[in-house]
N, C-alpha and C positions, 0 to 999 in steps of 0.2 A: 452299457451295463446298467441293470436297473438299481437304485441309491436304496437298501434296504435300513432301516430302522435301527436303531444302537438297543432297544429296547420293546418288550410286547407293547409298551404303552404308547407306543410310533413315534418317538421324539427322536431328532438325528442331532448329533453331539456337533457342537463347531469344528473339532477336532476329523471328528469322522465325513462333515463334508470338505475341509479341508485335501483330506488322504483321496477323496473322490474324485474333485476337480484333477489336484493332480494328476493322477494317476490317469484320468482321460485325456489330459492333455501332453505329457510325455512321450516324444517320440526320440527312440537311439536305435541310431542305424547299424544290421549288424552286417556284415562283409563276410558273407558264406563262402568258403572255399572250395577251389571248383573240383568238387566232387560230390556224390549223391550224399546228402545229408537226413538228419533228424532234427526237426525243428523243437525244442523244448518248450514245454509248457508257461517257465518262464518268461521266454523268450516271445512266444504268441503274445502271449497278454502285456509285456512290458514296455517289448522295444518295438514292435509292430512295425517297421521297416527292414527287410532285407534285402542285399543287393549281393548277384552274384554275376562273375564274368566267363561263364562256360566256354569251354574248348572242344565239348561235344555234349551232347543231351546228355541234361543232368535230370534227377529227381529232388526234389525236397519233399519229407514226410512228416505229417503233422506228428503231434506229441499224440500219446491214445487220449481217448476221450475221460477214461480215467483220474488220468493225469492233471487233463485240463480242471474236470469238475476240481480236481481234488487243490488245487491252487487257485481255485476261486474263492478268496475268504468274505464267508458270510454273505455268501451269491447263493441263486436257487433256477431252477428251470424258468426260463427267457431270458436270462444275462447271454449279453453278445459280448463279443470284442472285434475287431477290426483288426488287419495286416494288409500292407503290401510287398510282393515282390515284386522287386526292379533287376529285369535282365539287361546286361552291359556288352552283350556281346554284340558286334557292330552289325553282321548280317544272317549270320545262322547261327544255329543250338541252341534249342527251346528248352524252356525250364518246364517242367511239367508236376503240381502239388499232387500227394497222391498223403491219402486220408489214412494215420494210424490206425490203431483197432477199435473198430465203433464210434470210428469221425467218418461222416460221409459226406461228398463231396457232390457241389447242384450247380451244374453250368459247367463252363469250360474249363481244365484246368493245367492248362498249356499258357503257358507266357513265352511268346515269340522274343527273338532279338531283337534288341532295341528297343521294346517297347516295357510296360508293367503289367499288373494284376494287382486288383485291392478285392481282395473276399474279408467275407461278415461270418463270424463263424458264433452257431446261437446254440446256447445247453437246451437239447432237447427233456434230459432226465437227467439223475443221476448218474447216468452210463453212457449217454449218447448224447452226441455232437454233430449238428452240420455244419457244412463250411458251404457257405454257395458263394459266387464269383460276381461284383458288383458290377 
């Protein structure tokens, strides 16, 4: 995510890079419950790890693109953020991301058992979102 200015005059506060590094360096893991979910907006930009343990092909669905913008504070068009999903199930049931309203989705976006998924998800606009698959 791009580090925007505290002020028109481009000077960035200690404080404000502070909240930055942070905030790019925290990772909390969340434990999805094995059912098709909605990923919250929060939750994309915060905890950027989820791990679920399917018992049959699940979905997880992003937050709308809306959403995202709208919990980006003091972000603007090219802020990214990063997520992974970690599937735990030992041989079958794919987790497969499927893109809220006006998140679109570039690459595969099927996470097999056993293995993970890290997508970059980039503010196209005000209202749109892609999420592509690293």
């Amino acid at each position: 995510m791009p580090l925007k200015p505290n002020s028109d005059s481009g000077t960035i506060t200690r404080k404000r890079l502070e909240d930055y590094i942070t905030a790019s360096e925290k990772v909390v893991e969340v434990e999805v419950a094995d059912a098709a979910a909605t990923l919250t907006a929060a939750q994309l930009l915060e905890s950027k790890l989820f791990t679920q343990t399917p018992t049959a092909a699940r979905t997880l669905t992003t937050a709308t693109a809306a959403l995202i913008v709208a919990a980006l504070v003091d972000e603007s068009t090219g802020t990214s953020f990063e997520f992974t999903i970690v599937n735990k199930a030992a041989a079958t049931h794919a987790i497969t991301l499927a893109g809220g309203t006006s998140v679109t989705l570039v690459g595969s976006a099927t996470v097999s058992a056993a293995t993970s998924g890290t997508f970059v998800g980039v503010v196209q606009s005000d209202s749109t979102v892609k999420v592509y698959r690293k």
